[in-house]
C-alpha positions as CSV (number, residue, x, y, z in Angstrom):
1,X,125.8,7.7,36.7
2,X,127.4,4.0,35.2
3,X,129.2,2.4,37.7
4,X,132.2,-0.1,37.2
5,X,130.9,-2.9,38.4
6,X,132.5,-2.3,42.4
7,X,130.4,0.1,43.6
8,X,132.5,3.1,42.3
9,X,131.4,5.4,39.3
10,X,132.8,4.5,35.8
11,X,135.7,7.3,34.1
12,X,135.8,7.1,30.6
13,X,139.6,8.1,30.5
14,X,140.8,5.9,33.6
15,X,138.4,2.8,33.3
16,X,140.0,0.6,36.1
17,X,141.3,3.4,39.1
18,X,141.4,0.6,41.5
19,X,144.3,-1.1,39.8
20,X,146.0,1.6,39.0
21,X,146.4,2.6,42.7
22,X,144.5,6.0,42.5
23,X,142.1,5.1,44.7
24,X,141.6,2.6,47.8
25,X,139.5,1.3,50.1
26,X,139.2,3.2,53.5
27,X,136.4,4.2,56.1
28,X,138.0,8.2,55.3
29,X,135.3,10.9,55.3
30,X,135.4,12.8,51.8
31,X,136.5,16.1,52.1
32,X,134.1,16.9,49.9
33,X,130.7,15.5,50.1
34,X,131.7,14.8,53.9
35,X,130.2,10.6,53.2
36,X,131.9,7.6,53.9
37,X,131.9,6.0,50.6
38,X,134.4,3.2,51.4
39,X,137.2,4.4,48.9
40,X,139.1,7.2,48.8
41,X,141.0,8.8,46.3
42,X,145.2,8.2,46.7
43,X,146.6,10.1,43.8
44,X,147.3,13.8,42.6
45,X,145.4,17.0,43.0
46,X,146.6,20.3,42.3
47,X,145.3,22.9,44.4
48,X,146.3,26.2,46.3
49,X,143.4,25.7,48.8
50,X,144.1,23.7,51.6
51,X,141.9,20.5,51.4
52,X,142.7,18.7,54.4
53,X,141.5,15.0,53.3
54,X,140.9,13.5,50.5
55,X,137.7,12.5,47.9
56,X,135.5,9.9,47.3
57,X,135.0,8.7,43.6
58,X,131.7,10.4,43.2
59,X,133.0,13.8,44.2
60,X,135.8,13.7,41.5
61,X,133.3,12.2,38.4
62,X,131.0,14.6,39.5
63,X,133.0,17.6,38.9
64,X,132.2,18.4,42.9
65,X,135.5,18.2,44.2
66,X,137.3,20.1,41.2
67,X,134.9,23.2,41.5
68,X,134.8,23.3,45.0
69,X,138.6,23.4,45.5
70,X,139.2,25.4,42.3
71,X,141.7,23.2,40.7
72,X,142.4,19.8,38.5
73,X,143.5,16.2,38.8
74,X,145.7,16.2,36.1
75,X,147.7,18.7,34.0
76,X,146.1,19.9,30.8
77,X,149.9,19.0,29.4
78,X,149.8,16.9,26.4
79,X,145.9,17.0,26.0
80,X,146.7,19.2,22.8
81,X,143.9,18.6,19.7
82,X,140.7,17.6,22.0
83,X,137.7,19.7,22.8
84,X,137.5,21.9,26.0
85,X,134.7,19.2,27.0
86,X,137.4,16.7,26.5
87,X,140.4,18.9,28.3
88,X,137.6,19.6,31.3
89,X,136.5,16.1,31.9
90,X,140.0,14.6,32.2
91,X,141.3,17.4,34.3
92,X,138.8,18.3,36.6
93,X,136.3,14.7,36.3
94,X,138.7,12.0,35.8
95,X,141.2,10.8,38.7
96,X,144.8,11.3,38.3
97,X,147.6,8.6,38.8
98,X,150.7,8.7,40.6
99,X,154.1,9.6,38.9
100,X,157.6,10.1,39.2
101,X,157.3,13.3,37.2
102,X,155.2,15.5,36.1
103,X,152.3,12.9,35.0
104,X,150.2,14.1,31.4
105,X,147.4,12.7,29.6
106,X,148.4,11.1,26.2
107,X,146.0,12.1,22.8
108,X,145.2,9.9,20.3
109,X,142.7,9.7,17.4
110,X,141.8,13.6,18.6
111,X,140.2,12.2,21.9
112,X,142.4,11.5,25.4
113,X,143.0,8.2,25.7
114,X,142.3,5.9,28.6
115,X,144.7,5.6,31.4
116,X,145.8,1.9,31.8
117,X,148.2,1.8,34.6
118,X,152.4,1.5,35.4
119,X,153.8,-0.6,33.7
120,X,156.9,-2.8,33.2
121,X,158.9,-4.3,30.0
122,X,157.0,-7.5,29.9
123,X,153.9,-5.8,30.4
124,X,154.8,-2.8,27.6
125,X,156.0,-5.4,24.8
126,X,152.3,-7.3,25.0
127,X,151.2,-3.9,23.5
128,X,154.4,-3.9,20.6
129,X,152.3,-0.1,19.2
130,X,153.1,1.2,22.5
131,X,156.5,-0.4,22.3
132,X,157.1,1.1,19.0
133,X,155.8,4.3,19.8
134,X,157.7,4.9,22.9
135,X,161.0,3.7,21.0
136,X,160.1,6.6,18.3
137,X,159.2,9.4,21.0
138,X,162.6,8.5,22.8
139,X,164.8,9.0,19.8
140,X,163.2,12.2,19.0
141,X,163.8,13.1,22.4
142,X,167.5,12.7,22.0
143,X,168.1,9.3,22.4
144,X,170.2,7.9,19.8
145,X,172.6,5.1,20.8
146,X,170.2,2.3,20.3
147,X,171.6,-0.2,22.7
148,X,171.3,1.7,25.7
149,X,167.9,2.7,24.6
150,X,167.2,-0.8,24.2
151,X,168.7,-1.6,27.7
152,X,166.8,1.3,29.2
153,X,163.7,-0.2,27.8
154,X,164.1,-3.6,29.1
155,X,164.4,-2.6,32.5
156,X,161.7,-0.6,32.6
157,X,160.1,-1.2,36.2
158,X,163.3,-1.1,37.8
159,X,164.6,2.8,38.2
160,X,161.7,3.7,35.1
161,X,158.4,2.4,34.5
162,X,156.3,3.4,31.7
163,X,152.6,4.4,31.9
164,X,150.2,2.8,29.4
165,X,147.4,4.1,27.4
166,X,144.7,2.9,25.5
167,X,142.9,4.9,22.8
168,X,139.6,5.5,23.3
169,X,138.5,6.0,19.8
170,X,140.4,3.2,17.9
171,X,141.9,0.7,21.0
172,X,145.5,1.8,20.4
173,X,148.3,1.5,22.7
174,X,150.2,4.1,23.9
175,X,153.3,4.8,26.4
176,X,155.5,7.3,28.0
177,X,158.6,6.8,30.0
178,X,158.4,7.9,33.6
179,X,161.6,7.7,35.8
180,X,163.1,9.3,38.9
């Protein structure tokens, strides 16, 4: 299995889990494999079972924790256009994120794309694709006065963040709003 270089198994569709939050360092038995592994998994899983702890990294890229709990990370909303390999590895084998709402994969380039982290205005316009891209998605989504878009946009990580993603076919940035 790769690893990521700190001890923890590489994900193709969330390549740096540490930074994003979903997982942490703790001395927590896995529910799972029942190790101590010396992280442990902080984000979503939805499950009817009752799992009473949490996972270690190697139970969620192994597909352990998924099957044994009979449930997934992260939606299969918005993974529309990839392969049922692609669909299974980011719900069941990749680790969620944390999220105001509902949180979804983004698809580009017919392949899920990698989950970069929360991120702010100053953050967002350093990838002006993703900038562009979220402006576009807003308006089709009903937003049409373009100064209050603008205004919501530039105070994204105050009461909205956005949550960047990077192709992992072409390098591409993409974004969606997230807000309370």
């Amino acid at each position: 299995m790769r690893s990521t270089g700190r001890g923890m198994p590489a994900f193709r569709y969330h390549p740096d889990p540490l930074a994003s939050g979903s997982f942490r360092a703790s001395s927590e038995v896995c529910v799972c494999c029942d190790r101590r592994t010396g992280w442990i998994y902080t984000a979503t899983f939805f499950t009817a079972q009752d799992t009473s702890g949490r996972f270690c990294p190697w139970c969620i890229a192994d597909g352990s924790a998924a099957e044994r709990y009979e449930d997934e990370f992260t939606d299969s909303y918005g993974l529309d256009g990839v392969s049922d390999e692609v669909v299974h590895e980011v719900t069941r084998r990749t680790p969620g994120f944390r999220s105001w709402q509902d949180p979804h994969w983004l698809v580009h380039c017919h392949d899920a794309a990698a989950f970069i982290g929360e991120v702010g205005y100053a953050e967002l316009a350093r990838h002006p694709e993703a900038l562009e891209q979220l402006r576009f998605d807003l308006r089709m989504g009903g937003w049409h006065d373009a100064a209050s878009l603008e205004a919501f946009l530039t105070h994204l990580g105050d009461a909205a963040t956005a949550m960047l993603f990077r192709c992992a076919v072409c390098g591409t940035h993409l974004a969606y709003a997230d807000s309370s």
